[in-house]
C-alpha positions in Angstrom: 29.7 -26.1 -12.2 28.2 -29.5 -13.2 27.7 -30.6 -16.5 24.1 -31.2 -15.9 23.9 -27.6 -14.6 25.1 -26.5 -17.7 23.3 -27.9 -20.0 19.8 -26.6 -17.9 21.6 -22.8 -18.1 21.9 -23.4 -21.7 18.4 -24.6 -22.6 16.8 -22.4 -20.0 19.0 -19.4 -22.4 17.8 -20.7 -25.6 14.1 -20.6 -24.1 14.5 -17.3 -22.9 16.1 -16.4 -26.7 12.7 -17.9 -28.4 15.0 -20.7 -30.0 13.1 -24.0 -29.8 14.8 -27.4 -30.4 14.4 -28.7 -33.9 10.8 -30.4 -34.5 10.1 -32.2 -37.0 6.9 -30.1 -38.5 4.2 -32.1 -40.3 4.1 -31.7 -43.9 1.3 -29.2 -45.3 -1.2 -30.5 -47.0 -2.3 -29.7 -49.8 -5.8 -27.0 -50.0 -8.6 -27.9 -52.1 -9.9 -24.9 -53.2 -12.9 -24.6 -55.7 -13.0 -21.9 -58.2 -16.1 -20.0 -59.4 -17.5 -19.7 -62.9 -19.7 -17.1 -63.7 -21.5 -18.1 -66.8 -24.7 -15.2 -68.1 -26.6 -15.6 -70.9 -27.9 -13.6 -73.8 -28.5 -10.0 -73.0 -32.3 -8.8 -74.2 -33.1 -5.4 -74.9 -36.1 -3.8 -73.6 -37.5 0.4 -73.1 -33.4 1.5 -73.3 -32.4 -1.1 -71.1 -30.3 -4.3 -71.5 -31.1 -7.4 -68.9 -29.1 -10.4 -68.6 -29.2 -13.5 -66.1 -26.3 -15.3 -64.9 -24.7 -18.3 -62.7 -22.1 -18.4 -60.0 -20.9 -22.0 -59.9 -19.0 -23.3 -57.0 -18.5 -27.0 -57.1 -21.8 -28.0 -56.7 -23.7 -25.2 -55.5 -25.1 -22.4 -57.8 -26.1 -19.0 -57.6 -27.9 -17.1 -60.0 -28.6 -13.5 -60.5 -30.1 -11.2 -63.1 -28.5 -7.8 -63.9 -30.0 -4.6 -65.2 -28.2 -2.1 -66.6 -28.4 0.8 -69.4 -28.6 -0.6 -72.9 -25.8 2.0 -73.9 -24.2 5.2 -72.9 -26.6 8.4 -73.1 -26.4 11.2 -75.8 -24.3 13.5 -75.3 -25.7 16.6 -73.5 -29.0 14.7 -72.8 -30.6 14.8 -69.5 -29.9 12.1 -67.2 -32.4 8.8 -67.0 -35.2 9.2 -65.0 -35.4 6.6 -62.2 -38.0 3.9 -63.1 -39.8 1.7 -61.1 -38.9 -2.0 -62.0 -40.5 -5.3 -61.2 -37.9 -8.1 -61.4 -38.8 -12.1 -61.3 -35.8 -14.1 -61.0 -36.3 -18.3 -61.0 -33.9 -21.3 -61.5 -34.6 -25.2 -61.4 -32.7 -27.9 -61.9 -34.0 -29.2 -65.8 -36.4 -32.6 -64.9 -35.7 -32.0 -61.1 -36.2 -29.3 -57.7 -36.9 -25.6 -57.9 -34.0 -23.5 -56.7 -36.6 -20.8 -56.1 -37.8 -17.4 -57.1 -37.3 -14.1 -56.3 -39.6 -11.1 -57.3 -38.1 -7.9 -56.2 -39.3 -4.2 -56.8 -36.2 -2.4 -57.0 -35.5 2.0 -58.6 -33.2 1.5 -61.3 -31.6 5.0 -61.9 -28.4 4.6 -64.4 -26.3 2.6 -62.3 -26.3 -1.6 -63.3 -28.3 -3.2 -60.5 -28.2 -6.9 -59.7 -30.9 -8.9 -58.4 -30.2 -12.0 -56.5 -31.6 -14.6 -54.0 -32.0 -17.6 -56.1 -29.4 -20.8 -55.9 -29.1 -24.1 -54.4 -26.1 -27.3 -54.4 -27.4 -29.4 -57.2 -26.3 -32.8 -58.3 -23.3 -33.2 -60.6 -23.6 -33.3 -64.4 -27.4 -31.7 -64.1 -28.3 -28.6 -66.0 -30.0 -25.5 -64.3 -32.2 -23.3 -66.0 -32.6 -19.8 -65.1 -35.3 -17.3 -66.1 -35.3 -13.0 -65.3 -37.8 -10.5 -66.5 -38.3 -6.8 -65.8 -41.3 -5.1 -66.0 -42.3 -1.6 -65.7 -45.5 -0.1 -66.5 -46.1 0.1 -69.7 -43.8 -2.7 -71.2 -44.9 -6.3 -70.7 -42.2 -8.8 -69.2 -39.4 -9.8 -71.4 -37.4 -12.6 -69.8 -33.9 -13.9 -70.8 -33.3 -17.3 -69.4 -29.8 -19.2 -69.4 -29.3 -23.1 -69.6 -26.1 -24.2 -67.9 -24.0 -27.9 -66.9 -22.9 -28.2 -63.3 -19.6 -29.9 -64.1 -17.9 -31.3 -61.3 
């Protein structure tokens, strides 16, 4: 058998085997990956329950949401809330610049937290975003919490 018919055997057996000849493999490069930071402002008390708004800030873009929940635990052997019927405003802007929006959602709050969202944007870098929610439910008035943040880049 020829040498040249050899070597052909051989690399037709290292195919067959799944062994490739060494190739150089470019180097990885490295990810850019952004992290989030969730920033929420003061909570507010209102009828036994506690509301809070808050930003999810990627990079440049921004998300806000506003969170109801129970303003503590319930007595012990009390009855369980009754569900109330809520009316939630949630609004952001960029402070001396666009509207991110606003979201007004009637939403059955039982004892669970709920969150409303729907409000967000990409904003420029070093601008501040304000963010207003408010619940109302017949008979309390709205009491909004609001939340000023940077958008650091």
């Amino acid at each position: 058998m020829s040498r040249l018919a050899l070597l052909a055997a051989g690399v037709a057996g290292l195919t067959t085997l799944g062994v490739a000849p060494a190739v150089a493999a470019p180097a990885p490069q490295a990810a850019t990956t952004l992290s989030t930071v969730t920033t929420c402002g003061n909570l507010g008390y209102q009828a036994g329950l506690a509301t809070k708004v808050c930003a999810e800030i990627t990079g440049t873009g921004v998300v806000l949401y506003g969170q109801v929940g129970l303003a503590g635990p319930p007595s012990p052997g009390s009855p369980a809330p009754q569900p109330k019927q809520l009316i939630t405003s949630l609004s952001g802007e960029v402070v001396g610049g666009a509207s991110l929006g606003t979201a007004n959602q009637n939403v059955i709050f039982t004892a669970s937290t709920i969150q409303v969202r729907g409000v967000g944007g990409t904003v420029p870098c070093g601008s501040t975003v304000h963010a207003s929610f408010s619940v109302a439910s017949f008979p309390w008035s709205p009491n909004p919490v609001t939340l000023d943040v940077p958008v650091a880049c």
